[in-house]
N, C-alpha and C positions, 0 to 999 in steps of 0.2 A: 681859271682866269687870273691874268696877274693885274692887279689894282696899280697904277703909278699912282699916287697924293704928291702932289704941287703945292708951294707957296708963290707968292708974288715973286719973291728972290730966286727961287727954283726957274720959274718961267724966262729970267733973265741972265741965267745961267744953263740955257739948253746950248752944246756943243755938238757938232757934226763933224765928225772925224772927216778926212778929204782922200784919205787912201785905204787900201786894205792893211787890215792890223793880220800879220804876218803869222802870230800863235794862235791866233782864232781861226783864222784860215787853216789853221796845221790841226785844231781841234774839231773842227767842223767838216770838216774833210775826212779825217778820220772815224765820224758815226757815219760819214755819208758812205765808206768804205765795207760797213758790218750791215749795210741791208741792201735794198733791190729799189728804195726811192730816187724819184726822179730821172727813170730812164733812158729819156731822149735828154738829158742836158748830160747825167754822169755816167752814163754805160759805156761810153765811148773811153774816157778819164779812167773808170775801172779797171777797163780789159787792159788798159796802157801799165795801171798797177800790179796787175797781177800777175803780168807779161814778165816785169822784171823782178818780180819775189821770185819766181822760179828757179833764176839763178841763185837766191841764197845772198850769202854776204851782209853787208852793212843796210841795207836798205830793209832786208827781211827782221833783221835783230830790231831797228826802228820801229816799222810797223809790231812789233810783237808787243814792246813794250808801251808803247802810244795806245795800241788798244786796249793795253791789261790797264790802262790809265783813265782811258775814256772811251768808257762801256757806252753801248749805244742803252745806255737807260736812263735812268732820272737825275743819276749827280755823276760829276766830273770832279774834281779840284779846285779850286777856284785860284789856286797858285799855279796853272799854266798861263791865265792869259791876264797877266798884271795890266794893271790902265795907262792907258796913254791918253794925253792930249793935242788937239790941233792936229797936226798933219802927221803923228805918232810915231814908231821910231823902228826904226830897222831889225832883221832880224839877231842881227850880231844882239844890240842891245835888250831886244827882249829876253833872251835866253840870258842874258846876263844877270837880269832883271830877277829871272824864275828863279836860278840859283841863290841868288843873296836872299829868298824869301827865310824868314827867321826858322828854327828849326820844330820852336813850339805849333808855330801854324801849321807847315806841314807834317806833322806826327797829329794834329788835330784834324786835317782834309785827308789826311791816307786812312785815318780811323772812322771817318764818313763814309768813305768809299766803299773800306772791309765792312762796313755795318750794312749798306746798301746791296752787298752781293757782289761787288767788285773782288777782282782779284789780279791785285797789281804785281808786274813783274819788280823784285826789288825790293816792296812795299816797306818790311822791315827795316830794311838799310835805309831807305830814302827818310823813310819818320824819323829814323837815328840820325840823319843829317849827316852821314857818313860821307867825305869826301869822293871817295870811287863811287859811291852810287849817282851823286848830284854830276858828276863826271860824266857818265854811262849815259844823266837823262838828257844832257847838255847837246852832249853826239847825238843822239838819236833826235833828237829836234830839229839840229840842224839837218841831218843825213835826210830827214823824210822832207822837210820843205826842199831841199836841193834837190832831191829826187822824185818828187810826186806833187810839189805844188809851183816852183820855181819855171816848166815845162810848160805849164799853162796862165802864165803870169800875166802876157797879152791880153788871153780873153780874161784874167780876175783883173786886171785893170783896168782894164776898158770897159766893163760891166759897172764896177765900183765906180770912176769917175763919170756916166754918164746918167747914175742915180746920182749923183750929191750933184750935177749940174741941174736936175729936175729938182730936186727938194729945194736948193738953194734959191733956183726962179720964184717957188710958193711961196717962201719963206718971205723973199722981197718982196712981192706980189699981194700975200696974202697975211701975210704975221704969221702968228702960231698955230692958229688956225687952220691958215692953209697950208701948212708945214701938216700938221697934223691930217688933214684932208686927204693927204698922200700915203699915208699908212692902212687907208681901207681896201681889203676886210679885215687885215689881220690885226688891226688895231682902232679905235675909236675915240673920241676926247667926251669926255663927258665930265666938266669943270664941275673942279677942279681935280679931276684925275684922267691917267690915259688907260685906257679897259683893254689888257692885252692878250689874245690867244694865247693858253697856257696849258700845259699839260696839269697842273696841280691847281689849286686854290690860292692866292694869295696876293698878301697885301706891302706893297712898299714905301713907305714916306721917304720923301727926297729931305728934309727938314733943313732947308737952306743948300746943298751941295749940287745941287743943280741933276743937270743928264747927259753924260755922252752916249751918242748915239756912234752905231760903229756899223757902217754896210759891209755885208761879207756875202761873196759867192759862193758857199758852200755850204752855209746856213737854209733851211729846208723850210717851207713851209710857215714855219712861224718862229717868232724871235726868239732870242735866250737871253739870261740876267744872270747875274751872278747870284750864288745861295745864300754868301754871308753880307747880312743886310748894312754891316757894318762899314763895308768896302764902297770904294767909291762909286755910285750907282754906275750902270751900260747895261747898255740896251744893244745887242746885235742884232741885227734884221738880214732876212735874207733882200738881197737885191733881181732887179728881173734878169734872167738867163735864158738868150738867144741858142739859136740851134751851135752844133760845134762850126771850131773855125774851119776852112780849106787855104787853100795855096793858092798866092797874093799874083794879081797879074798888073799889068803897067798900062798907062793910061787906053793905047790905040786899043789893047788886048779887053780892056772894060768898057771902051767904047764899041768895040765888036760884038761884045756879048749880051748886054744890055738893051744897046742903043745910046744914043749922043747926047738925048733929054732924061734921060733915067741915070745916067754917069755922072751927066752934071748934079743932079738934084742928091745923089751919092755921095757925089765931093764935098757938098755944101752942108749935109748933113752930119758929116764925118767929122766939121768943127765940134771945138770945144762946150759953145753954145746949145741951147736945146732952141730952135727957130718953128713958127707957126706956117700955116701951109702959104698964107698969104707972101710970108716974106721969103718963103722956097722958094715962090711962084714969080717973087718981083727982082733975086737973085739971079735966076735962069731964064729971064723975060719970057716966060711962056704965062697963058691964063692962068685962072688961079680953078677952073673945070680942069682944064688938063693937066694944073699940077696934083689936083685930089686925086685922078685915074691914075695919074703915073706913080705918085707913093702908094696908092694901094697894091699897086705892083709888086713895088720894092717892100712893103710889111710884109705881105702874103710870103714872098721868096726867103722871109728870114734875114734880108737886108737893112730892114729899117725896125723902130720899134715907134710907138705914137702913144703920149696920154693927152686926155683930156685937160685942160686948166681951165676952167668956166666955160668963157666962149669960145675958148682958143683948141686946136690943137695942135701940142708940141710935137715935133719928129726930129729923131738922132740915130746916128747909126748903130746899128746891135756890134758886140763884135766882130762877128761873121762879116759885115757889112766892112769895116774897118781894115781885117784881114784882107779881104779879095782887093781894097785899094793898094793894101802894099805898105800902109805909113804905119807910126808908132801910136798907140793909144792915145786918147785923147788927157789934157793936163788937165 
């Protein structure tokens, strides 16, 4: 279990990243790539990967060296995925980011890694800080996001923005509290600390630097931190992941398929907002019995997704949902 310790300054300094963080995604994806987890959300995503290793090339060099980096086991680097804030920064800049890392740290995280069982392509050169290797890892970071996470960008964004529009409701709604509320089971508050599903034992004090929190689609199960306690706290969470996407059709084509009262409560779901069943219901003027049947509809199919908030229940569209409308993700 990983311990979070809060101060009063800590709690007023909790950050909620707004998009997905671009190297976390690239790292997170890549343990999801070395096992057999979660196969109705990534088997589909896999076979697309492995489809195009076969060819060889710049994509196969990326993945070889990303996995000799981040073993699917207990420690990664902590110099792939430097911190961002607020709405966080693209991938140009983070890979830029990764490179200026000083040379002493990374000859300090490649000698964790070799102590841990890793065995990183490079590894000596990279700890030497040697230009051609920091080169090599620069390419392959970019090459594998352009090639294996870039492809399914829609559904990681529209996954990601449709969790920070639900945290963010609690948050208004309920404080930290019910921010925190949204993290069960995989996590729990118990003041002043947050008690989090952990593969090890351990303990973090925030001691004034507060918490970015960073939602990521590729993240499995239960969250990840950084090792060196040193570093700016984050917390990555996995966010919820709808079935995959299909091929987008136009309105007459979803009112066909659907029906005209299940379309519409689609459309209205597909905003940015997360909306309770009542205001679905007073949106598409139908009752608020018939709009409970008809979303249950639409959750069951993989179209919609619902959580709890007290009394309320919220409903948005999953990706899939988003996809079959045709439009862009939601902001």
């Amino acid at each position: 279990m990983l311990r979070i310790h809060f101060t009063g300054r800590d709690l007023e300094r909790i950050r909620l990243s707004a998009r997905p963080d671009p190297l976390w995604e690239v790292v997170c994806s890549a343990c999801r790539l070395q096992t057999r987890e979660g196969p109705q959300v990534f088997d589909l995503w896999r076979r697309g990967v492995r489809r195009q290793l076969r060819h060889g090339g710049a994509p196969l060099r990326a993945v070889r060296m990303l996995c000799g980096l981040v073993p699917f086991a207990a420690y990664f680097p902590d110099f792939l995925t430097p911190a961002a804030e607020g709405r966080g920064f693209g991938l140009d800049e983070g890979v830029d980011r990764v490179l200026s890392t000083p040379r002493r740290r990374i000859e300090r995280e490649i000698g964790l890694l070799t102590a841990s069982g890793g065995r990183p392509r490079a590894g000596t050169a990279l700890a030497r800080g040697e230009r051609e290797a920091l080169h090599v890892l620069g390419a392959a970071l970019r090459e594998y996001h352009t090639s294996f996470i870039a492809p399914v960008g829609q559904a990681v964004d529209a996954a990601v923005s449709a969790d920070v529009d639900w945290r963010s409701r609690a948050l208004r709604e309920g404080g930290i509290e019910g921010l925190w509320a949204t993290f069960g089971p995989m996590a729990r508050w118990q003041s002043p600390a947050l008690e989090v599903a952990y593969p090890v034992d351990r303990d973090l004090h925030l001691d004034g630097r507060g918490l970015l929190l960073v939602p990521s689609y590729f993240c499995w199960r239960r969250p990840v931190a950084l090792v060196d306690d040193s570093l700016q706290p984050v917390l990555v969470y996995p966010v919820e992941k709808p079935a995959p996407t299909v091929s987008a059709a136009g309105p007459a084509e979803l009112s066909g398929l659907l029906g005209p009262t299940r379309a519409a409560l689609l459309q209205k779901a597909a905003s940015p907002a997360w909306y309770s069943t009542s205001e679905m219901a007073a949106a598409t003027g139908i009752s608020l019995s018939s709009a409970s049947q008809q979303l249950a509809v639409l959750r069951r199919t993989g179209l919609l997704t619902s959580r709890r908030d007290g009394k309320h229940v919220l409903h948005s569209a999953t990706p899939l949902g988003r996809r079959l409308l045709g439009g862009p993700p939601a902001e």
